[in-house]
C-alpha positions in Angstrom: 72.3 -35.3 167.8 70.4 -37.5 165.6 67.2 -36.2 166.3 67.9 -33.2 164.9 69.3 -34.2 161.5 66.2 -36.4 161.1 63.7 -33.3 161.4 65.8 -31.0 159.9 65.5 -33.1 156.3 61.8 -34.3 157.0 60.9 -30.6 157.0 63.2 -30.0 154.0 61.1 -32.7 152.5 57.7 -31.3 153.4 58.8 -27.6 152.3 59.6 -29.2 149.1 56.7 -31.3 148.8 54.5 -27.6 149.4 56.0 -25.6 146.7 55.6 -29.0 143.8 51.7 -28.5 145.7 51.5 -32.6 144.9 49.6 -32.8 148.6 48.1 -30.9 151.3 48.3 -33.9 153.7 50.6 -34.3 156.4 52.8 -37.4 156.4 53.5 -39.2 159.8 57.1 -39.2 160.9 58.7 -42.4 160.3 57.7 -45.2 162.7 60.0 -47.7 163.5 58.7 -51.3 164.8 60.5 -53.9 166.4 59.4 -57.4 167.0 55.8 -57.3 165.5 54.8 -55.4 162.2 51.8 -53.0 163.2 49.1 -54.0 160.2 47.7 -50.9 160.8 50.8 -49.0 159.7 51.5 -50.7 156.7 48.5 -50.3 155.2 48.3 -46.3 155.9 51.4 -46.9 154.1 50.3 -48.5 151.2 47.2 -46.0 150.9 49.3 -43.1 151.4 50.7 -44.3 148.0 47.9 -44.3 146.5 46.3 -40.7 144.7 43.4 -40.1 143.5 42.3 -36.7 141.7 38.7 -35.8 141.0 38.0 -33.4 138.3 34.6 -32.3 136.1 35.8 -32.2 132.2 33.5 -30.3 129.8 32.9 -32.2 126.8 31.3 -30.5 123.4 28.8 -31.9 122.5 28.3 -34.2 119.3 27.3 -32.2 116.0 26.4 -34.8 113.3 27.4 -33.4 110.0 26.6 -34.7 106.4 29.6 -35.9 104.6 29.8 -34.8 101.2 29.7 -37.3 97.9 33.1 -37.3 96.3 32.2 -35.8 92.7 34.5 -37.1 90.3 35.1 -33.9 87.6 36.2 -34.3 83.9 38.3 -31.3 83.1 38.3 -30.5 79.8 41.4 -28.4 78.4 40.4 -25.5 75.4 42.8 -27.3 73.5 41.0 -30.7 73.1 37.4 -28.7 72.6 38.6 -26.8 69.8 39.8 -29.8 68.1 36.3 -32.0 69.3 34.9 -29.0 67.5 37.1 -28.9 64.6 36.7 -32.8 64.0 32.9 -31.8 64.4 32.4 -29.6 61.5 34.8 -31.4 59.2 33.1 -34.5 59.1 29.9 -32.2 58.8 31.3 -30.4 55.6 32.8 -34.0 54.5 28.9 -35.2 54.3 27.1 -32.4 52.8 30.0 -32.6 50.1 29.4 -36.5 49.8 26.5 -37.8 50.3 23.7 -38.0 47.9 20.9 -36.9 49.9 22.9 -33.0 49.5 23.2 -32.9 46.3 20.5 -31.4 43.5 20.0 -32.6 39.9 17.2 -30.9 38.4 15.3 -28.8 39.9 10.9 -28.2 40.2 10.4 -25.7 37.5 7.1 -24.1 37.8 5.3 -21.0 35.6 6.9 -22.4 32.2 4.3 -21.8 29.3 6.7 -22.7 26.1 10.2 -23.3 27.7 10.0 -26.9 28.3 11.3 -27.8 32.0 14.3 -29.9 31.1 15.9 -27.1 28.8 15.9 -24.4 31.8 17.5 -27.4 33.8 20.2 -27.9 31.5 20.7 -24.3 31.4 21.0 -24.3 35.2 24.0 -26.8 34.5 23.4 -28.4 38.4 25.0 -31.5 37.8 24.7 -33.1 41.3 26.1 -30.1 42.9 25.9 -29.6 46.9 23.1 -27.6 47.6 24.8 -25.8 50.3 26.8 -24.5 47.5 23.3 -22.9 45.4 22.0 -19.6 46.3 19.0 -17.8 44.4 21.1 -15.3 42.7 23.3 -18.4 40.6 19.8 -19.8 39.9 18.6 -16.5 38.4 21.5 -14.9 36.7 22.1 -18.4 35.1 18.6 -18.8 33.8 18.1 -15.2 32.5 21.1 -14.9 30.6 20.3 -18.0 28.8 16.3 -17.5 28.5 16.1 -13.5 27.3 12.2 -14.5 27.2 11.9 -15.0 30.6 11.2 -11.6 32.5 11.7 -13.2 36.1 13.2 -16.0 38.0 12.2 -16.7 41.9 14.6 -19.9 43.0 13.8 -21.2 46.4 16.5 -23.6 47.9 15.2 -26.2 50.7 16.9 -28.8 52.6 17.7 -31.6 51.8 18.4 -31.2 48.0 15.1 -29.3 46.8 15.4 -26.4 44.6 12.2 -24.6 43.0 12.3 -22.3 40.1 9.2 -20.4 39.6 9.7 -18.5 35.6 7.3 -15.8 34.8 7.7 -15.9 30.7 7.6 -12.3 28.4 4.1 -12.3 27.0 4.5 -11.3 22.8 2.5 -8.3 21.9 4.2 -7.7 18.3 5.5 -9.9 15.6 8.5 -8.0 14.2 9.4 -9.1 10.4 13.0 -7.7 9.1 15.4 -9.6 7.3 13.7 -12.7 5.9 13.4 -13.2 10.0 10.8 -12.3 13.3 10.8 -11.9 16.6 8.5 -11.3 19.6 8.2 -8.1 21.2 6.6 -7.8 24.9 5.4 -4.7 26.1 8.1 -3.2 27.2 9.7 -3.0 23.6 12.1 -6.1 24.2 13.0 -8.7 21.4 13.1 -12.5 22.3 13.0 -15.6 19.9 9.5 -17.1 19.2 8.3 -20.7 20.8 5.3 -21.8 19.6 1.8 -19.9 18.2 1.1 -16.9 19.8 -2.7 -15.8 17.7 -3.5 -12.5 18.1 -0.3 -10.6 17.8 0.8 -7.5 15.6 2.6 -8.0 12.9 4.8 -5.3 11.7 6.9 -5.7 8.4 9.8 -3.4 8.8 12.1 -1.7 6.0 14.7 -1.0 8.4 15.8 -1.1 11.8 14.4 1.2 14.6 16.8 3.8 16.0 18.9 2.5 18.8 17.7 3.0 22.3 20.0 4.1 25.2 19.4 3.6 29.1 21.3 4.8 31.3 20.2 2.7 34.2 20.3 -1.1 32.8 20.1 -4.3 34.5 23.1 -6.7 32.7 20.6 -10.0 33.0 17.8 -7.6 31.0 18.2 -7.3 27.5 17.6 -3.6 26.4 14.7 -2.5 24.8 14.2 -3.3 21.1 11.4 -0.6 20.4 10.0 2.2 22.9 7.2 1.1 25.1 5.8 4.4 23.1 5.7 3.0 19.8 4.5 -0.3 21.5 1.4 1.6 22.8 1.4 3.1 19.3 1.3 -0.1 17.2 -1.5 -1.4 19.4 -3.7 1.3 19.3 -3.0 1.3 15.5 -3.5 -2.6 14.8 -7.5 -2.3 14.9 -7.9 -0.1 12.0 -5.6 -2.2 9.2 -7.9 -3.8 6.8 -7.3 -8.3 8.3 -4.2 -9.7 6.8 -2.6 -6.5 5.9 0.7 -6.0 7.5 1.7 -3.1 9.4 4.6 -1.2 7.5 7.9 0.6 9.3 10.1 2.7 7.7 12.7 4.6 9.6 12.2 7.8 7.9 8.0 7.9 7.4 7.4 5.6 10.0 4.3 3.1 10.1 2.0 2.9 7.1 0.0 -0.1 5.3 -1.0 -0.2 1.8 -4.8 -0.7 1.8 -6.5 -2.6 -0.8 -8.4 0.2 -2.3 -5.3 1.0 -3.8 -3.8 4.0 -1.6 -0.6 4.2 0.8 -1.7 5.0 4.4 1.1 7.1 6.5 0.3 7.4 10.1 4.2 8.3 11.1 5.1 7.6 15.1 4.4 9.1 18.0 1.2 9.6 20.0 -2.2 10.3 19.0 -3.3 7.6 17.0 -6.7 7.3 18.4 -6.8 10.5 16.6 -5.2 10.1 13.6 -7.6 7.4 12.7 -10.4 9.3 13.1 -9.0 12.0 10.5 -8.1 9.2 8.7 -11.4 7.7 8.0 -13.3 11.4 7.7 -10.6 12.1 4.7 -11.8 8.2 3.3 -15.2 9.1 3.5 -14.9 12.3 1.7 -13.0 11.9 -0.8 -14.8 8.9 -1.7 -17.8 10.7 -2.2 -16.2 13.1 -4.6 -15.1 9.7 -6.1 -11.0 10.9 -5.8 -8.7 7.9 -6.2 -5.6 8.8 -4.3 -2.7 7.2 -4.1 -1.6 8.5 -0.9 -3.1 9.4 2.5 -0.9 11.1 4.9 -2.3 11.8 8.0 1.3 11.8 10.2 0.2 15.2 11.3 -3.1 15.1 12.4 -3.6 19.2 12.0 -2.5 19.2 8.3 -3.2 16.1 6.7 -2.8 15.6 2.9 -3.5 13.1 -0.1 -1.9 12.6 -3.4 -3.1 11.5 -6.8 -1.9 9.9 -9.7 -0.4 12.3 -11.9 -1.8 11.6 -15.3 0.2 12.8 -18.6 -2.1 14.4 -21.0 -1.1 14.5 -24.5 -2.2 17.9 -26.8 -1.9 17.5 -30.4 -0.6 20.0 -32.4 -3.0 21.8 -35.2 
């Protein structure tokens, strides 16, 4: 009866032992020793206790990788650059507005004949200014409109305070006399005060003023003509054939004339063509001093019908 129980449980065990599959080997049935301990049993025993499993692992293999350098990064809002930048170009503006090295007090004036240097400075009224704050249209439009004999201004602005003023000065052609006064007139007709000796020029003595010009494109920094470049031209080509030392004569009605000193009024009138009015001039000289006339005028305004007058001489008839 006892038997039975004992092998009904051991197979129980084994059948539970199979389905955990812990071991495929078969266990001996209990032994039981009286007496004397079989050595040979207990140490089946105590390697029955002992498992061993055997198994092949796959392991990767080792990759050796570069570790990277921490980089330490400085971020920079927009915030704090605008105001870097800011800070930058104030203290910039706060130098060139400052210092000494920036700022101009006379400048190199070249091309100056008879306006001394220091006068077109003090016209330029620099004063130690910045010379960021200069630009070649100040320089010009100051020294024109103070300096009507100058007929250009080139200004060239350098860093770090050097400002050159090249002048190109009116050249006088004409000596106009009106008014107990004179002026010089360039070729171009324009009036500007004398500086200096100018020999050589054309000196016209006038009884009145010329006739007003008007032009309808003007540059405000150029004074307006005076006289027509015409009668320029007409004055020059006139000045060789007055007697030395005798004045040119205007009138606003007869235009020029001189008095020569043979004792005769010569009117030449404006305009063109005076090449050829001296010519008929002198042929009506040289005749009428061969038929020994004394005029007292010679007109020759219009070259096709020139004229001369005489003294008119009162004659006297006595009565009988």
């Amino acid at each position: 009866m006892s038997k039975k129980r004992t092998s009904s449980r051991s197979d129980l065990v084994r059948q539970r032992k199979r389905k955990q599959g812990k071991s495929s080997y078969r266990e001996l049935p209990p032994i039981t020793a009286r007496g004397v301990v079989n050595d040979f049993a207990i140490e089946r025993r105590k390697k029955a206790k002992k498992r061993r499993f055997n198994a092949v692992l796959s392991l990767p293999r080792p990759i050796a990788r570069v570790l990277p350098t921490p980089h330490t990064r400085i971020q920079v809002g927009w915030r704090l650059l605008s105001f870097i930048i800011v800070l930058l170009l104030g203290t910039s503006l706060y130098l060139f507005w400052s210092l000494p090295e920036f700022r101009v007090n006379a400048a190199r004036i070249t091309g100056n004949q008879r306006i001394p240097a220091d006068e077109i400075n003090a016209a330029l009224v620099l004063n130690g200014r910045p010379v960021f704050l200069l630009t070649p249209a100040y320089i010009r439009e100051q020294a024109l409109r103070a300096f009507p004999e100058l007929a250009s201004v080139e200004a060239t602005i350098e860093l770090p305070n050097i400002l050159t003023v090249n002048v190109t000065e009116r050249q006088p052609v004409i000596q106009w006399q009106q008014d107990g006064g004179f002026a010089w007139i360039d070729e171009t007709g324009r009036a500007f005060r004398p500086r200096g000796e100018a020999p050589g020029l054309v000196v016209v003595q006038a009884l009145g003023a010329p006739p007003a010009i008007t032009v309808l494109e003007q540059d405000t920094l150029t004074p307006a003509p005076f006289i027509t470049e015409e009668s320029v031209d007409a004055l020059v080509a006139l000045a060789p054939h007055v007697p030395a030392g005798t004045p040119i004569l205007y009138h606003p009605v007869t235009g020029l004339s001189w008095t020569d000193g043979r004792g005769w009024q010569a009117v030449f009138g404006s305009g063109e063509n005076m090449e050829v009015k001296a010519r008929v001039y002198q042929a009506m000289v040289d005749w009428l001093t061969q038929r020994g006339i004394r005029p007292i005028l010679i007109n020759v305004a219009y070259p096709d019908a020139p004229f001369y007058r005489v003294e008119q001489v009162e004659v006297q008839v006595e009565e009988q």
